[in-house]
C-alpha positions as MATLAB code, in Angstrom:
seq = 'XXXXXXXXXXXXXXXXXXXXXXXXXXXXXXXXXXXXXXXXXXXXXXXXXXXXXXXXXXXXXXXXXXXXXXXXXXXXXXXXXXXXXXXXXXXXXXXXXXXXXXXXXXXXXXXXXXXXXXXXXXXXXXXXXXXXXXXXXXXXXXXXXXXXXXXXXXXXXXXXXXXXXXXXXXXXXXXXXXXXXXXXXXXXXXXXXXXXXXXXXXXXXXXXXXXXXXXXXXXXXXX';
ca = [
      20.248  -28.394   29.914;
      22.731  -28.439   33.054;
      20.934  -26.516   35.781;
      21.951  -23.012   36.165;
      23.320  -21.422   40.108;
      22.296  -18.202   40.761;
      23.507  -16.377   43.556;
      21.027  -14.235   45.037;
      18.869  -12.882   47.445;
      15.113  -13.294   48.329;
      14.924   -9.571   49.448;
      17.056   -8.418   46.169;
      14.777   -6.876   43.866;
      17.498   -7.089   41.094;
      17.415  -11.020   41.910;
      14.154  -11.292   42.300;
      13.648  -10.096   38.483;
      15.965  -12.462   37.605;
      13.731  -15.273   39.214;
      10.775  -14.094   37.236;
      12.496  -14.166   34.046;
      13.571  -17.797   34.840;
      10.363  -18.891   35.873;
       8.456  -17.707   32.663;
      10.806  -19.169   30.391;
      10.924  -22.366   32.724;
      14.285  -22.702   33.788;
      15.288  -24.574   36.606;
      17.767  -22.569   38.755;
      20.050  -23.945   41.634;
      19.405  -20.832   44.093;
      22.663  -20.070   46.642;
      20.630  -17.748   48.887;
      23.374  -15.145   50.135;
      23.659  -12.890   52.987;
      26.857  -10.984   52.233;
      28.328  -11.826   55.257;
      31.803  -12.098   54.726;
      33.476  -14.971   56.166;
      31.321  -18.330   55.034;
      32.405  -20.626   52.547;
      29.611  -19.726   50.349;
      31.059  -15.702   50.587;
      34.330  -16.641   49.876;
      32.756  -19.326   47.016;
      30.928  -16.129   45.640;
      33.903  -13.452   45.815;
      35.602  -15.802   43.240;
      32.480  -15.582   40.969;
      32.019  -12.055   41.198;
      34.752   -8.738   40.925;
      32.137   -6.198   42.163;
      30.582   -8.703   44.492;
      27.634   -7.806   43.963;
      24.615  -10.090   43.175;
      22.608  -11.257   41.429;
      25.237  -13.406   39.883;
      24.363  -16.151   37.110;
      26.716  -19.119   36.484;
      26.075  -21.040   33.801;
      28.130  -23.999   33.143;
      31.185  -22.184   34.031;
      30.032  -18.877   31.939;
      29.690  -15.912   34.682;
      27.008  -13.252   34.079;
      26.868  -10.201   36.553;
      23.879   -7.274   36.966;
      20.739   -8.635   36.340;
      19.273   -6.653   33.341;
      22.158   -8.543   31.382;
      21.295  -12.006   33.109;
      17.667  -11.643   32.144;
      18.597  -10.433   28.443;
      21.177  -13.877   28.359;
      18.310  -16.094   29.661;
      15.798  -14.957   26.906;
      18.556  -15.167   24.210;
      19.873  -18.302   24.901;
      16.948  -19.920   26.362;
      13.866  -18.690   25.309;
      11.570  -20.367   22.677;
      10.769  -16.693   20.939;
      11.563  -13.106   21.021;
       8.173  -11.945   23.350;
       9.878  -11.084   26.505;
      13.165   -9.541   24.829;
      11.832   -8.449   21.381;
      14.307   -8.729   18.586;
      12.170   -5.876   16.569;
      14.494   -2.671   17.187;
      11.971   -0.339   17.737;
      10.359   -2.371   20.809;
      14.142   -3.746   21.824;
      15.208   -0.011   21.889;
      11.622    0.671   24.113;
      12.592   -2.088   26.812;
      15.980   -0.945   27.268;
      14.789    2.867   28.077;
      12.347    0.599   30.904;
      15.403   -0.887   31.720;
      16.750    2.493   32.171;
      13.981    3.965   34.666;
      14.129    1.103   36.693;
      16.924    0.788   37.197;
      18.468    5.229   36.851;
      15.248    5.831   38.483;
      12.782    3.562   40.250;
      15.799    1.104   42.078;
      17.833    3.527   42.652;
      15.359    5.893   44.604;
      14.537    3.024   46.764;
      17.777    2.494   47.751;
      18.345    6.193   48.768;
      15.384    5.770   50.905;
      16.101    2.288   52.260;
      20.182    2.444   52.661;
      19.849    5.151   55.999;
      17.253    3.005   57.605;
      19.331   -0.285   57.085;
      22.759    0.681   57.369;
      22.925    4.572   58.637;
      21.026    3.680   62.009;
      17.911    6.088   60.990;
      14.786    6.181   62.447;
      12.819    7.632   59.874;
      11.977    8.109   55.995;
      13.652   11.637   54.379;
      10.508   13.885   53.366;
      12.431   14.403   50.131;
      13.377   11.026   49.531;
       9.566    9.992   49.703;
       8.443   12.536   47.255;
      11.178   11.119   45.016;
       9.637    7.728   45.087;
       6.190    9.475   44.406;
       7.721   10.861   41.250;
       9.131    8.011   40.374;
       5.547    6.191   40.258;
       4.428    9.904   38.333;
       6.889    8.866   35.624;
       6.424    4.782   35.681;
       2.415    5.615   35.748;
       3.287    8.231   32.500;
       5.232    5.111   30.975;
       2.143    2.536   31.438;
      -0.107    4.172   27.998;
      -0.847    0.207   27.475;
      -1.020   -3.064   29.701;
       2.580   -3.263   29.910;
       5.819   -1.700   30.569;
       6.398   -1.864   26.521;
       2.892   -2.279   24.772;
       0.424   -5.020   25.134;
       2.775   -7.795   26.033;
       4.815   -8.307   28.719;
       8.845   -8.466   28.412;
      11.540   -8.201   30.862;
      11.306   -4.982   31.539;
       7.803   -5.478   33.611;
      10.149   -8.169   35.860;
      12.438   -5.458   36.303;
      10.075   -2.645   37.206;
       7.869   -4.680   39.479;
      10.632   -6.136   41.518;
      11.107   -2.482   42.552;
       8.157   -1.112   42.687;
       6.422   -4.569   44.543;
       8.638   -3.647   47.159;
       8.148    0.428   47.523;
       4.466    0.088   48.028;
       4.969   -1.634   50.896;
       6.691    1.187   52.156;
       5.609    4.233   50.620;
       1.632    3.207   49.708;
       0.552    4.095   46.387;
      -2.329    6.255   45.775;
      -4.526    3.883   43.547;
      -6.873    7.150   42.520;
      -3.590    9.102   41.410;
      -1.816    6.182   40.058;
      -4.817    3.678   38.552;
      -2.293    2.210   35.582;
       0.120    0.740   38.176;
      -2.125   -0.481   40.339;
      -3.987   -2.381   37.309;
      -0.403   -3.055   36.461;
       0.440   -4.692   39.638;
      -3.005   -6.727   39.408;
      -1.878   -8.119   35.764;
       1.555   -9.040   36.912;
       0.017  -10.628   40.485;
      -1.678  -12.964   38.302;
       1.060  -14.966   36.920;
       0.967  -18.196   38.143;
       5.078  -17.864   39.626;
       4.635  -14.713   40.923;
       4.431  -14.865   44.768;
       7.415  -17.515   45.221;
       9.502  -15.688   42.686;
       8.408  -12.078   43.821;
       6.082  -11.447   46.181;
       6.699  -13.030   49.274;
      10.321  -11.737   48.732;
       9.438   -8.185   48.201;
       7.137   -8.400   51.192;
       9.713   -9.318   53.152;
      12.471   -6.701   52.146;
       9.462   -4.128   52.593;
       8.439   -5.303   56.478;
      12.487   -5.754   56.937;
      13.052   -1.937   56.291;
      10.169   -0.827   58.267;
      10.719   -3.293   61.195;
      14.251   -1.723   61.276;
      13.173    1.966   61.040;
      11.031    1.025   64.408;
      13.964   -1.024   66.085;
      16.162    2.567   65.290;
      13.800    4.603   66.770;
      13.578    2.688   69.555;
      16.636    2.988   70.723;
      16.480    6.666   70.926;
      13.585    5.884   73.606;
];
């Protein structure tokens, strides 16, 4: 098998599901870190690769998939060894797409209505609303967990998804381990895979002490 480029981003939650799905089925990916900074060869390299230009983007061979919920479906189908992470059964296909759903409708998108004014809006602190969003979203993910995993008792894409997000949030908006005990067992589970911190956690660290370093910088500069 050729080696596969992904274009991506080690703060990206989207991409950083995208690495987790690699790394459990074992693929090898040729990673073109990206900063979105228009103007470098790899921007203008990446423009070509993607209309919305938006990452992550997968390139496989000359075959271009965009949005990472249908990169980590196209990994599993083409490359995986069973159905466990994408199930073909209906019933539990039709279950991981409705986790795709909240994660993406509801857990990612929440975090970027609280991150996006911090980064790119110059604010200097967290909407009170916005927070209590992102506590409702961990009410509904926490509602979702009735076994180990996002879908049952095995884990599937749809736990890469929703940690990528919510790996990230905790860092910013801590999670109440009393009030929310199924994430944070959750979060334990998923810790323990053995690809976890270099395809995960160190990124979502980072994108979580990036948005609060930033929130301090804007504040300071009303001092």
């Amino acid at each position: 098998m050729d080696k596969l480029v992904l274009y991506t981003n080690k703060k990206s939650p989207p991409c950083r599901a995208v690495k987790l799905t690699a790394r459990a089925l074992g693929i090898e990916l040729i990673e073109k870190e990206m900063t979105l900074i228009r103007g470098d060869k790899l921007m203008e390299e990446f423009m070509k690769v993607s209309p919305q230009h938006t990452i992550p983007v997968l390139d496989d061979s000359g075959t271009i998939i965009t949005a990472s919920h249908a990169i980590m479906i196209y990994l599993v189908c083409k490359y995986g060894q069973d159905d466990s992470l994408y199930p073909s059964d209906l019933v539990r296909r039709a279950r991981v797409h409705t986790a795709l759903h909240l994660e993406s409708g509801v857990i990612f998108s929440r975090l970027s209505f609280l991150f996006e004014p911090v980064i790119y809006a110059g604010k200097s602190y967290f909407h009170s609303d916005r927070v209590e969003h992102i506590r409702k979203a961990y009410q509904l993910l926490e509602d979702s967990l009735v076994d180990d995993y996002v879908v049952g008792n095995s884990m599937t894409i749809a736990d890469f998804s929703s940690i990528s997000s919510i790996a990230s949030l905790v860092g910013v908006v801590p999670l109440d381990e009393v009030k929310f005990p199924k994430i944070a067992a959750w979060i334990g589970r998923m810790k323990e895979l053995p690809y976890y911190d270099e395809a995960n956690g160190m990124g979502a660290l980072e994108l979580a002490d990036f948005v609060l370093g930033k929130k301090e910088a804007n504040a300071a500069q009303y001092l």
